[in-house]
Every structure is written in C-alpha cells, then in structure tokens.
N, CA, C and O atoms as a GROMACS GRO file, in nm:
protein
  480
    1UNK      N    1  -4.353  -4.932 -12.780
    1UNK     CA    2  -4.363  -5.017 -12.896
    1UNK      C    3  -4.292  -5.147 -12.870
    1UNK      O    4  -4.174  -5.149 -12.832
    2UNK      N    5  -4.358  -5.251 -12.889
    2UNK     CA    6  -4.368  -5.402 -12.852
    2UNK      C    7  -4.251  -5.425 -13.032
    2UNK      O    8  -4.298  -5.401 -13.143
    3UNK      N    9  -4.147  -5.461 -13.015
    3UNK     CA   10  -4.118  -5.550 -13.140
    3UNK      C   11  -4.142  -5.672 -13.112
    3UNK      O   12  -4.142  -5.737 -13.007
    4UNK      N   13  -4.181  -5.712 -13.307
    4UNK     CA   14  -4.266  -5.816 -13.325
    4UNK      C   15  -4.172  -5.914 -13.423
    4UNK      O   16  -4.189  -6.023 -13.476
    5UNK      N   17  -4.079  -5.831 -13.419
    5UNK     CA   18  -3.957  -5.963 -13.526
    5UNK      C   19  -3.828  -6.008 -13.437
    5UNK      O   20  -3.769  -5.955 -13.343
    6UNK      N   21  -3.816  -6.104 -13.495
    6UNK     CA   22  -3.645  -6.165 -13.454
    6UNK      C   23  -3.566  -6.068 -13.458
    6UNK      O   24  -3.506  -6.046 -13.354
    7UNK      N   25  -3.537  -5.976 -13.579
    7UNK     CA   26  -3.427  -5.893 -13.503
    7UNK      C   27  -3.473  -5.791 -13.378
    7UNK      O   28  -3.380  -5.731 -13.325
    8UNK      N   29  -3.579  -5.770 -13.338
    8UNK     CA   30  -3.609  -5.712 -13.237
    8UNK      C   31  -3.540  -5.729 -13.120
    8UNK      O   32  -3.458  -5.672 -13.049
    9UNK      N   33  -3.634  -5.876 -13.129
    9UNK     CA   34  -3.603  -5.938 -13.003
    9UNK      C   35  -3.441  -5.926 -12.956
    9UNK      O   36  -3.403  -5.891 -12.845
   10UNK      N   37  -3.347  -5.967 -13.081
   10UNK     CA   38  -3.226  -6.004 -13.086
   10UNK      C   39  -3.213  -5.831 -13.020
   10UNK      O   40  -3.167  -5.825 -12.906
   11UNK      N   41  -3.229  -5.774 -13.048
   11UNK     CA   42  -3.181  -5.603 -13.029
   11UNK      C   43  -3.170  -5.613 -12.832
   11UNK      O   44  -3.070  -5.612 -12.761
   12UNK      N   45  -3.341  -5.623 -12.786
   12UNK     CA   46  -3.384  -5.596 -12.660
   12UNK      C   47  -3.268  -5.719 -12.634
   12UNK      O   48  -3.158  -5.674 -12.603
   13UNK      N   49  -3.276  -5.840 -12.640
   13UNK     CA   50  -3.200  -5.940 -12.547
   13UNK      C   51  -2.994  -5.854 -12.576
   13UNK      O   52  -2.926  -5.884 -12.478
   14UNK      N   53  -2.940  -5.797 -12.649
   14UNK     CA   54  -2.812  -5.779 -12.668
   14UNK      C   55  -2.855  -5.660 -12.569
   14UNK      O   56  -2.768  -5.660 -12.482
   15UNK      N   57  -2.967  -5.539 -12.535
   15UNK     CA   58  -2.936  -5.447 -12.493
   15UNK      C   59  -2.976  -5.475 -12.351
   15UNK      O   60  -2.963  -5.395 -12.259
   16UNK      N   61  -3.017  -5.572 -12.344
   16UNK     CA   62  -3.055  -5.658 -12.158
   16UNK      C   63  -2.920  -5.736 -12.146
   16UNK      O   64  -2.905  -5.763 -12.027
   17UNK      N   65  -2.856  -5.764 -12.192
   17UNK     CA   66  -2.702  -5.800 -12.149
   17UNK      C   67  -2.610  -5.699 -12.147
   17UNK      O   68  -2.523  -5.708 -12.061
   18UNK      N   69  -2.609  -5.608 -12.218
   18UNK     CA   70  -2.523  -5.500 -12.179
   18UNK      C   71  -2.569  -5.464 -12.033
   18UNK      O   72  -2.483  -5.483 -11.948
   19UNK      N   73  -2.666  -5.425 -11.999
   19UNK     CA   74  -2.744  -5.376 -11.874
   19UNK      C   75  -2.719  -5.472 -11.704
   19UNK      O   76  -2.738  -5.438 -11.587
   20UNK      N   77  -2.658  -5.626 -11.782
   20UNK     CA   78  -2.622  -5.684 -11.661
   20UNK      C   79  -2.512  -5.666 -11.554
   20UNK      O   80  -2.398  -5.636 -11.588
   21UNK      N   81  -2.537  -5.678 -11.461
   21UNK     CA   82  -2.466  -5.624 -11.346
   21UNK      C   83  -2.441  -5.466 -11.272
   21UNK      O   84  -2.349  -5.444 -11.193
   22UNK      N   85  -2.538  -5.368 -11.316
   22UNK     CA   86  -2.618  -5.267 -11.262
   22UNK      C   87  -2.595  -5.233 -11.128
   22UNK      O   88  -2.519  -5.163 -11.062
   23UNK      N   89  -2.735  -5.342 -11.107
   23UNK     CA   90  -2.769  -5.353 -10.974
   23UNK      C   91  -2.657  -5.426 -10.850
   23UNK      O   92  -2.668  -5.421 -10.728
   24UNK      N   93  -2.542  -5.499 -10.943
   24UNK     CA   94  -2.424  -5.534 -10.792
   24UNK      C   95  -2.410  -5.418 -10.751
   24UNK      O   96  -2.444  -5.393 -10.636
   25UNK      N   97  -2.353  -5.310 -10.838
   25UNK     CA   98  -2.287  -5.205 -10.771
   25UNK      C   99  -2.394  -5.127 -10.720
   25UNK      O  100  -2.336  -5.045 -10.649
   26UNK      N  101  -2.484  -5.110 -10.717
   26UNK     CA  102  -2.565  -5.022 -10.598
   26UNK      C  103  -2.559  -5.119 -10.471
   26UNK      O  104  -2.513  -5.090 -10.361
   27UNK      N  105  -2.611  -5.232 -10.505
   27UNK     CA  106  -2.656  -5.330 -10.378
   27UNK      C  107  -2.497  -5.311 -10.316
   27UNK      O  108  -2.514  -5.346 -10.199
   28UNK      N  109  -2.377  -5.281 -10.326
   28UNK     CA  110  -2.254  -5.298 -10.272
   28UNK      C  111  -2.244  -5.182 -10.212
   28UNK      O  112  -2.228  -5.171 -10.090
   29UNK      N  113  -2.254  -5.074 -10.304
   29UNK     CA  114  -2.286  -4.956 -10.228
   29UNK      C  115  -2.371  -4.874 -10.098
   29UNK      O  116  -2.345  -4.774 -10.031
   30UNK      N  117  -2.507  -4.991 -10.103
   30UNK     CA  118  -2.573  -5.002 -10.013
   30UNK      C  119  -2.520  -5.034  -9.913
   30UNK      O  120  -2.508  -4.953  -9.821
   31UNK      N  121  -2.469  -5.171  -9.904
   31UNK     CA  122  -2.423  -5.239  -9.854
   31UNK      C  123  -2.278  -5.217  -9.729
   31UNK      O  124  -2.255  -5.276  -9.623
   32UNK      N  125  -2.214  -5.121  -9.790
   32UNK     CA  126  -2.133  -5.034  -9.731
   32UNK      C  127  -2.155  -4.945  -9.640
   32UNK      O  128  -2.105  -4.920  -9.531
   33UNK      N  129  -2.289  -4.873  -9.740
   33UNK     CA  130  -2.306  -4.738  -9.619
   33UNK      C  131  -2.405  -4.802  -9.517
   33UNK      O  132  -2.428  -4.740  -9.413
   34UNK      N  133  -2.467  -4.927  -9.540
   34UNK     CA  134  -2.528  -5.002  -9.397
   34UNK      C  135  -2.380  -5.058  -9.276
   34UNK      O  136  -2.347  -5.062  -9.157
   35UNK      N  137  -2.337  -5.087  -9.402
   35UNK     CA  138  -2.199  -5.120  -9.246
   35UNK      C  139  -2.160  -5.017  -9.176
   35UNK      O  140  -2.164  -5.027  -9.053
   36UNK      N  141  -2.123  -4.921  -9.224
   36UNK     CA  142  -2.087  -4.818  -9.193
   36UNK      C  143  -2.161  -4.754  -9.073
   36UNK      O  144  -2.117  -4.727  -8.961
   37UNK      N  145  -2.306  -4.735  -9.133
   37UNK     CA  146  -2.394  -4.735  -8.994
   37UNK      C  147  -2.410  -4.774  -8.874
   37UNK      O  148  -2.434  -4.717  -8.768
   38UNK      N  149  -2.389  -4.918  -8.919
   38UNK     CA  150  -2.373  -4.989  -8.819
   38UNK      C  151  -2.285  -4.978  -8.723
   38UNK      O  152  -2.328  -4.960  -8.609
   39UNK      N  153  -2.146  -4.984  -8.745
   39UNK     CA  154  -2.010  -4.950  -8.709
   39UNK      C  155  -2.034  -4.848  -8.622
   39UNK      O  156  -1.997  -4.854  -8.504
   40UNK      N  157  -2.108  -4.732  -8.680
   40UNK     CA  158  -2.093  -4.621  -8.572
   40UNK      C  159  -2.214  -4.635  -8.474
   40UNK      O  160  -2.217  -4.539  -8.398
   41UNK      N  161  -2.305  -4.717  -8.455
   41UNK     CA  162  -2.413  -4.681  -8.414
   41UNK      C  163  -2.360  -4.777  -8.304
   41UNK      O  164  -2.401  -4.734  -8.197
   42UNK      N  165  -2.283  -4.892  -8.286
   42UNK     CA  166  -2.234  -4.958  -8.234
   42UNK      C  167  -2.092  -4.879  -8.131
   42UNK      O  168  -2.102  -4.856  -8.010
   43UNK      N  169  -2.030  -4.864  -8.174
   43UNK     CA  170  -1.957  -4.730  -8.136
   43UNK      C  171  -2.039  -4.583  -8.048
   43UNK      O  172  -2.006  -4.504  -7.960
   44UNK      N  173  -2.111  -4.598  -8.102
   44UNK     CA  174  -2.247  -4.470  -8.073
   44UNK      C  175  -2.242  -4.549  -7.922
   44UNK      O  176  -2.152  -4.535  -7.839
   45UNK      N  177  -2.363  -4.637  -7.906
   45UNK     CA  178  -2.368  -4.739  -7.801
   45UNK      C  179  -2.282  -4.778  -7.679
   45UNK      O  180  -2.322  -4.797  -7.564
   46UNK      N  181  -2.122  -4.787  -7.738
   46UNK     CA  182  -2.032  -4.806  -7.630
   46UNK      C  183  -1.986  -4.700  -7.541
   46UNK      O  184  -1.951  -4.713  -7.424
   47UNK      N  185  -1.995  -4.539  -7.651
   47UNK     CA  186  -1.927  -4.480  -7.587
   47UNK      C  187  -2.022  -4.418  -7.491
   47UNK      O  188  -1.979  -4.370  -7.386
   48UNK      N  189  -2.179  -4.416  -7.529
   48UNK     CA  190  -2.260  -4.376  -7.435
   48UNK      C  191  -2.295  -4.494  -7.290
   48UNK      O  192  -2.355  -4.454  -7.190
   49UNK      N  193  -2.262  -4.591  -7.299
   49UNK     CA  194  -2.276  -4.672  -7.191
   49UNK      C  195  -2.155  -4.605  -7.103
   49UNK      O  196  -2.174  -4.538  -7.001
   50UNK      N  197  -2.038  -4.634  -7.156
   50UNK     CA  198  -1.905  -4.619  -7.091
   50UNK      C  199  -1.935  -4.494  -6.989
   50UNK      O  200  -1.944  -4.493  -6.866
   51UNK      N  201  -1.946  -4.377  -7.096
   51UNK     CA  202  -2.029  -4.226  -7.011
   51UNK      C  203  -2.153  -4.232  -6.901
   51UNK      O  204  -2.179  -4.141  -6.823
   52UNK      N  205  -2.204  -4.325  -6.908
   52UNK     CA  206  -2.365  -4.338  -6.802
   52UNK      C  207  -2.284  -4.407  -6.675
   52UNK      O  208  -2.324  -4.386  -6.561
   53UNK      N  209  -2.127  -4.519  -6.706
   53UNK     CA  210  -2.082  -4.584  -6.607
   53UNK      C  211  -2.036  -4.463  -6.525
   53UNK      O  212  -2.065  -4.437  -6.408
   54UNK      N  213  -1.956  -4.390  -6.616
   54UNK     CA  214  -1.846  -4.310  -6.527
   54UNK      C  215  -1.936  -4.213  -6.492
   54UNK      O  216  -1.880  -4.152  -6.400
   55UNK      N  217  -2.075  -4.147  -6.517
   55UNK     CA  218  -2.095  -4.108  -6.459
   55UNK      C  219  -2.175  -4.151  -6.335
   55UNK      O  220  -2.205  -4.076  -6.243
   56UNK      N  221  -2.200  -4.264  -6.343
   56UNK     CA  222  -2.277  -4.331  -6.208
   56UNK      C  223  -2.176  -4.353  -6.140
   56UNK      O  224  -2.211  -4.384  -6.026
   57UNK      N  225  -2.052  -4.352  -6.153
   57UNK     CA  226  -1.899  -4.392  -6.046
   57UNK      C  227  -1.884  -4.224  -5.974
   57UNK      O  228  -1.832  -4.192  -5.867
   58UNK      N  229  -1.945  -4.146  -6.070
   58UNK     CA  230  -1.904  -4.004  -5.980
   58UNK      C  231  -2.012  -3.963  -5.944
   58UNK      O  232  -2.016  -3.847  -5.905
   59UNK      N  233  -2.114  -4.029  -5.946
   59UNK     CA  234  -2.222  -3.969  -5.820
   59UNK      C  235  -2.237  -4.077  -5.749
   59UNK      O  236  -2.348  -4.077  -5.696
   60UNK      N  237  -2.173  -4.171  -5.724
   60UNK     CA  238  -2.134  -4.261  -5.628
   60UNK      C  239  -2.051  -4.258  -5.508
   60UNK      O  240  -2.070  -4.290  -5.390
   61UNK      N  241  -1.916  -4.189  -5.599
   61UNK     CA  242  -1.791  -4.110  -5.528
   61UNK      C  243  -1.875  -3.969  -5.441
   61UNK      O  244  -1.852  -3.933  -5.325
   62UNK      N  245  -1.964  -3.916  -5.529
   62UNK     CA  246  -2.000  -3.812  -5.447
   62UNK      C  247  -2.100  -3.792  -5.347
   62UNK      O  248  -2.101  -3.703  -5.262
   63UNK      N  249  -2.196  -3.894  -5.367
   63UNK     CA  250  -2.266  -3.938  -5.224
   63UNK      C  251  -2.173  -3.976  -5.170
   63UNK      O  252  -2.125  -3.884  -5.103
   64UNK      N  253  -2.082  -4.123  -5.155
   64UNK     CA  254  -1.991  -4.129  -5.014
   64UNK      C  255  -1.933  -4.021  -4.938
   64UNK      O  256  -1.930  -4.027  -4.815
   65UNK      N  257  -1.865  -3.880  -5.031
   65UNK     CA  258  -1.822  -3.799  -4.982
   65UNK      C  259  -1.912  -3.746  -4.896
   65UNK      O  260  -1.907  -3.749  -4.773
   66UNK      N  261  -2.021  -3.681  -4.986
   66UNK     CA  262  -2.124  -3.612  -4.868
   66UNK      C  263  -2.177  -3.712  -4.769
   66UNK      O  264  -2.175  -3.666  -4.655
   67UNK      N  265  -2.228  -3.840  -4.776
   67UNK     CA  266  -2.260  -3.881  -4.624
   67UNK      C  267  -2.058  -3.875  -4.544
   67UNK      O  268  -2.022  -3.770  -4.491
   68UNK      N  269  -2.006  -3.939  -4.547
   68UNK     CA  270  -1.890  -3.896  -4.495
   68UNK      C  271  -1.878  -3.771  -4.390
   68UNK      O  272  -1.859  -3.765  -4.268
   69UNK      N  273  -1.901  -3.654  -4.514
   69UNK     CA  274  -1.914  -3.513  -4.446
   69UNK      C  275  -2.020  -3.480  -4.355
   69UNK      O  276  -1.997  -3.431  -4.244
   70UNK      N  277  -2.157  -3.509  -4.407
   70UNK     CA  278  -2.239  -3.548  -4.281
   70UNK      C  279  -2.261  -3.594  -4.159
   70UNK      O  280  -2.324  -3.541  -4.066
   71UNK      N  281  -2.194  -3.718  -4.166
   71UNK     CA  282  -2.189  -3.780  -4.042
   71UNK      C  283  -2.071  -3.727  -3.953
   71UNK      O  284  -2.081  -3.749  -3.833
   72UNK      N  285  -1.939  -3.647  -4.004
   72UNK     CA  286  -1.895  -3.581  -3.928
   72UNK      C  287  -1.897  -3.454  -3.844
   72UNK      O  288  -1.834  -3.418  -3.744
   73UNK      N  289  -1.993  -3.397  -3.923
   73UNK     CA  290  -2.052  -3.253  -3.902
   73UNK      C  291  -2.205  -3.334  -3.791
   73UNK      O  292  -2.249  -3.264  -3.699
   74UNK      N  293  -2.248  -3.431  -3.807
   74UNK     CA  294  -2.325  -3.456  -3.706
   74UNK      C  295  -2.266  -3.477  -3.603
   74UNK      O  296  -2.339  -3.457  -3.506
   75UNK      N  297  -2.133  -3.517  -3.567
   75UNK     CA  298  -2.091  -3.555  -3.450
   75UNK      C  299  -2.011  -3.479  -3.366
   75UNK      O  300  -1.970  -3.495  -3.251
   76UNK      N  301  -1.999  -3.386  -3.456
   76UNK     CA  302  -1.924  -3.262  -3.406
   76UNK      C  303  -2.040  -3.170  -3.312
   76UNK      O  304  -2.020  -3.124  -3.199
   77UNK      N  305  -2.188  -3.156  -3.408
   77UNK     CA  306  -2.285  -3.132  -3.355
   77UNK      C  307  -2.326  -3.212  -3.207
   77UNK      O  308  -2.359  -3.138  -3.114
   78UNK      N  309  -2.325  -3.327  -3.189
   78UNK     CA  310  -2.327  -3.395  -3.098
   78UNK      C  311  -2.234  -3.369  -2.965
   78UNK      O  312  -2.263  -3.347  -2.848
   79UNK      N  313  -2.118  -3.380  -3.030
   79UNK     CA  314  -1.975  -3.324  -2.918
   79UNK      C  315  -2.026  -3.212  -2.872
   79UNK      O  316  -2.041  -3.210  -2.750
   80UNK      N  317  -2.054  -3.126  -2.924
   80UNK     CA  318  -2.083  -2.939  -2.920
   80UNK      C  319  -2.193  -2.963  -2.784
   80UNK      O  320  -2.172  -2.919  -2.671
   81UNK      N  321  -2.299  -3.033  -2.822
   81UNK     CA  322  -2.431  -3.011  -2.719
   81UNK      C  323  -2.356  -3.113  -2.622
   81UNK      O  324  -2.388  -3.090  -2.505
   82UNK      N  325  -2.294  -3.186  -2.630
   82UNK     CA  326  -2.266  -3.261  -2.469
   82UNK      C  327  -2.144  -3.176  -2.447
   82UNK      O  328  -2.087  -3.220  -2.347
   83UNK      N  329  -2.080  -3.077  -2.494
   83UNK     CA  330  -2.002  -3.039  -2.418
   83UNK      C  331  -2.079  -2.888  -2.371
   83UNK      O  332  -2.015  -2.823  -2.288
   84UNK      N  333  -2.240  -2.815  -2.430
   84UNK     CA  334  -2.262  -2.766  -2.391
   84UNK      C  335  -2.367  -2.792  -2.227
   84UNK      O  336  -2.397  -2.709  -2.142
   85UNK      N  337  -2.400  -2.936  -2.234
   85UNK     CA  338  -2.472  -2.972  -2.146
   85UNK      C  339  -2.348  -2.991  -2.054
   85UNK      O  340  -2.370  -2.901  -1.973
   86UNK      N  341  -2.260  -3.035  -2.023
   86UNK     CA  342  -2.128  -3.052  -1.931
   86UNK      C  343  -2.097  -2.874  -1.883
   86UNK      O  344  -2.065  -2.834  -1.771
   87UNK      N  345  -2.111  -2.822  -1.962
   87UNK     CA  346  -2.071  -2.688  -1.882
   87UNK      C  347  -2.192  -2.651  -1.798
   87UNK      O  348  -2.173  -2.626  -1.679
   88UNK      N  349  -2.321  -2.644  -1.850
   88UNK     CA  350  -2.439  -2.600  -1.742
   88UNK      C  351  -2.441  -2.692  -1.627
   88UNK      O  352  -2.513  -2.665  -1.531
   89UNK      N  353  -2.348  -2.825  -1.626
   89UNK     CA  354  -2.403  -2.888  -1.518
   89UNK      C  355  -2.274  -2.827  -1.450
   89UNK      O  356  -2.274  -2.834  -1.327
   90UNK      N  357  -2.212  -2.795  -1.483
   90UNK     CA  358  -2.095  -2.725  -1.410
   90UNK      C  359  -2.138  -2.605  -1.321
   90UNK      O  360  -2.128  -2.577  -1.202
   91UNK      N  361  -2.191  -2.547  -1.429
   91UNK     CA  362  -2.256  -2.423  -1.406
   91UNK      C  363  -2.360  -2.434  -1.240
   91UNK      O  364  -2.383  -2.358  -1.147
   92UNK      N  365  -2.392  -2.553  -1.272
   92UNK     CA  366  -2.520  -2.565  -1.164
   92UNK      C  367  -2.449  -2.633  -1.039
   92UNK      O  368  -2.463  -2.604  -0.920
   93UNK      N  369  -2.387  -2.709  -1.084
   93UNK     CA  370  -2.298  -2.733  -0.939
   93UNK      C  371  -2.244  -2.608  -0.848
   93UNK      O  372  -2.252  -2.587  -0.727
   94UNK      N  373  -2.198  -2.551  -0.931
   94UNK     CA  374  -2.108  -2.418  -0.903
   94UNK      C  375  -2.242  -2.342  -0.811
   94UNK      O  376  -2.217  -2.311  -0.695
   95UNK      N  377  -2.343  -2.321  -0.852
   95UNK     CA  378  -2.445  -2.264  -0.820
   95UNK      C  379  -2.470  -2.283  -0.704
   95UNK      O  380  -2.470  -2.200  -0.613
   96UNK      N  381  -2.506  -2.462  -0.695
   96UNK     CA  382  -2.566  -2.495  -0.606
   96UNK      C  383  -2.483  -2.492  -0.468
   96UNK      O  384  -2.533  -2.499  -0.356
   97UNK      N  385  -2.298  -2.476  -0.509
   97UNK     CA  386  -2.192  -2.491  -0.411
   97UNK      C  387  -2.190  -2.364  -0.323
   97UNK      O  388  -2.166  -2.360  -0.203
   98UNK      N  389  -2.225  -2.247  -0.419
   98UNK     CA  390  -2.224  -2.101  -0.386
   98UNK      C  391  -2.383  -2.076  -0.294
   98UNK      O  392  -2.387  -2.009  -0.191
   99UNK      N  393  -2.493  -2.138  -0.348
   99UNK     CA  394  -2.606  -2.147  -0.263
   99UNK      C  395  -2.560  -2.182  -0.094
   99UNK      O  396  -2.575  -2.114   0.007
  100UNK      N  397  -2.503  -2.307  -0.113
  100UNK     CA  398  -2.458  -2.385   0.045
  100UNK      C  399  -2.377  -2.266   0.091
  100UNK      O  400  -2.387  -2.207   0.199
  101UNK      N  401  -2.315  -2.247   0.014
  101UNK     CA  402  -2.175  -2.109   0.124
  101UNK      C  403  -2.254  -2.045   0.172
  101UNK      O  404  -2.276  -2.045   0.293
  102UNK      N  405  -2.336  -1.956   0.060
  102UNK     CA  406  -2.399  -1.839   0.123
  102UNK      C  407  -2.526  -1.891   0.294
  102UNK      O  408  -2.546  -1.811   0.385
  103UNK      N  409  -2.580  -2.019   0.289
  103UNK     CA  410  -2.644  -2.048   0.355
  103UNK      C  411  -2.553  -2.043   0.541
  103UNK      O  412  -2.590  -2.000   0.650
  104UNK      N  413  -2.440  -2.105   0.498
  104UNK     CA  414  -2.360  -2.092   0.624
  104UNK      C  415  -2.331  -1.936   0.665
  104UNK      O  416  -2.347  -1.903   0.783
  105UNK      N  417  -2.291  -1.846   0.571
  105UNK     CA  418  -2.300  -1.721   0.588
  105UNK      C  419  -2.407  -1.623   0.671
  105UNK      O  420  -2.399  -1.536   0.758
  106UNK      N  421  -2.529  -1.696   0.580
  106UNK     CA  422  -2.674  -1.639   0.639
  106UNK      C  423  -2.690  -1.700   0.788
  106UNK      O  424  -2.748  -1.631   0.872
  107UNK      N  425  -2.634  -1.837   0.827
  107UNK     CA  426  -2.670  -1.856   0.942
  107UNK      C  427  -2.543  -1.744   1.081
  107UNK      O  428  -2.557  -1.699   1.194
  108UNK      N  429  -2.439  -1.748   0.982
  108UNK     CA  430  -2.330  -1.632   1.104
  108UNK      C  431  -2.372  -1.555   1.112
  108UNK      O  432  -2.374  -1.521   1.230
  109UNK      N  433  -2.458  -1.435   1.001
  109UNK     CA  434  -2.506  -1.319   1.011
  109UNK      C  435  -2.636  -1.320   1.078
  109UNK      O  436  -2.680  -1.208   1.106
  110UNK      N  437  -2.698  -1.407   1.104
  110UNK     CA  438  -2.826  -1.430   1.142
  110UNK      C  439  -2.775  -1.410   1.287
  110UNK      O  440  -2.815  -1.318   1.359
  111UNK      N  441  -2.660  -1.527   1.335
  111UNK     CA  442  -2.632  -1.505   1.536
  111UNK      C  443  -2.652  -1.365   1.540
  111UNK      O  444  -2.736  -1.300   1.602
  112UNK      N  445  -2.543  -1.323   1.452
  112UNK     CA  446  -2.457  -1.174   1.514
  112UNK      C  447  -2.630  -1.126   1.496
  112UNK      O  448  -2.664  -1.088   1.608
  113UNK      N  449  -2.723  -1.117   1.420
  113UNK     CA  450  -2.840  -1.010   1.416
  113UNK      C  451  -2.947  -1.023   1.573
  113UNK      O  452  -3.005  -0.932   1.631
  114UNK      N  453  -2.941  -1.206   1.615
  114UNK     CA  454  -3.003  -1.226   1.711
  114UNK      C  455  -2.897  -1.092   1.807
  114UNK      O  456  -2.923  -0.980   1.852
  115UNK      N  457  -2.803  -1.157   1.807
  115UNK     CA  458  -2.688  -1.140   1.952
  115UNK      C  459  -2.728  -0.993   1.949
  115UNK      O  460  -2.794  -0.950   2.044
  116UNK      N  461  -2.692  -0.902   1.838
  116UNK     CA  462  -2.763  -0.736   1.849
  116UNK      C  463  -2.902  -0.680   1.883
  116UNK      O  464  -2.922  -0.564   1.916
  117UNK      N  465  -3.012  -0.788   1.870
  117UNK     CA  466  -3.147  -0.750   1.869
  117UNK      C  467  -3.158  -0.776   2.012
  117UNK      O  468  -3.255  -0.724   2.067
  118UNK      N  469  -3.069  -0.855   2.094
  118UNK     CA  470  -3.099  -0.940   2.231
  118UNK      C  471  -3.157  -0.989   2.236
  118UNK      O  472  -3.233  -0.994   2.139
  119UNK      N  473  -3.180  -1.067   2.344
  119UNK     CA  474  -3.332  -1.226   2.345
  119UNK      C  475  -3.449  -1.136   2.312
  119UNK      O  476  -3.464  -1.014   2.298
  120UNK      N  477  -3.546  -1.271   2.304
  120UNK     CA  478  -3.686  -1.194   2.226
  120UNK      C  479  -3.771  -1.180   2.360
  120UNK      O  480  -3.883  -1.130   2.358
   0.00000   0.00000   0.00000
C-alpha cells in the first residue's frame, strides 16, 4: 500500500532516516573479513614460496652429495681395474720369465738325453 497523504509520506521519509547508516556497518564488516583474507592469503604465498626455496636448496645439497659420491666410487672403480690390470701384467711377466727358465732347462736336459741316446 502506496500512501497517498502528507502524513504518509512524512511517516516513510522519518522511517527512511531512522534506517540510515545500515549498510556502513556491513560494508565495514565486509571490509574486514576481505582484509583479513587477504593478509592470510598473502602470508599463505610467502610461506609456501619460502618452503619450494628450501626445498629446492635440499635437493640441490643432495644431488652435489650424490654426484660427489659417484664420482668417487667411480674412481675407486677405476683404481681397482688398473690395479687389477697391473697384477696380470705381473702375472704375465712372471710367466713369461718362468717360460725362459724352463727353456734353458729343456735345453740341459735335452744334452744329457742326446749324451745318453749317443750320436744318431
């Protein structure tokens, strides 16, 4: 229902001024819990960067370690086969030293077999 007289009107306009200023206090209230959001979402943000750093610093730290460990365990590997190739050539010297002996041997035992068989 539309009023159609002066005191109407007078009624709606006194009960539209009581009604003023309502809406500050929500819009403030709003206004708050957007900061608020903000604040943490910002916060949110730092502390997850900070976490992605430190953890890229410890899988950084931990590749150097493992190549580190790698490359020493390769060279140890390395040492190992040249010190296993140094012993076979040992080995083969030794061989080849014991071949020559026995050859001088074979030639003394060979006289003495002529000298027993007598000329041919």
């Amino acid at each position: 229902m539309k009023p159609n007289s002066e005191t109407g009107m007078k009624a709606d306009a006194l009960h539209l001024s009581n009604q003023a200023g309502q809406a500050v206090v929500f819009v403030l209230a709003m206004l708050s819990v957007i900061l608020v959001s903000v604040v943490f979402l910002y916060q949110a943000g730092r502390i997850t960067t900070e976490k992605m750093q430190l953890q890229n610093a410890a899988d950084a730290a931990a590749f150097t370690a493992s190549t580190l460990e790698a490359r020493a365990l390769n060279f140890t590997a390395y040492t190992n086969r040249a010190m296993v190739v140094n012993e076979i050539a040992i080995g083969q010297g030794v061989g080849l030293l014991s071949f020559a002996d026995e050859l001088k041997s074979v030639k003394k035992f060979f006289y003495a077999y002529v000298k027993w068989q007598g000329p041919f």
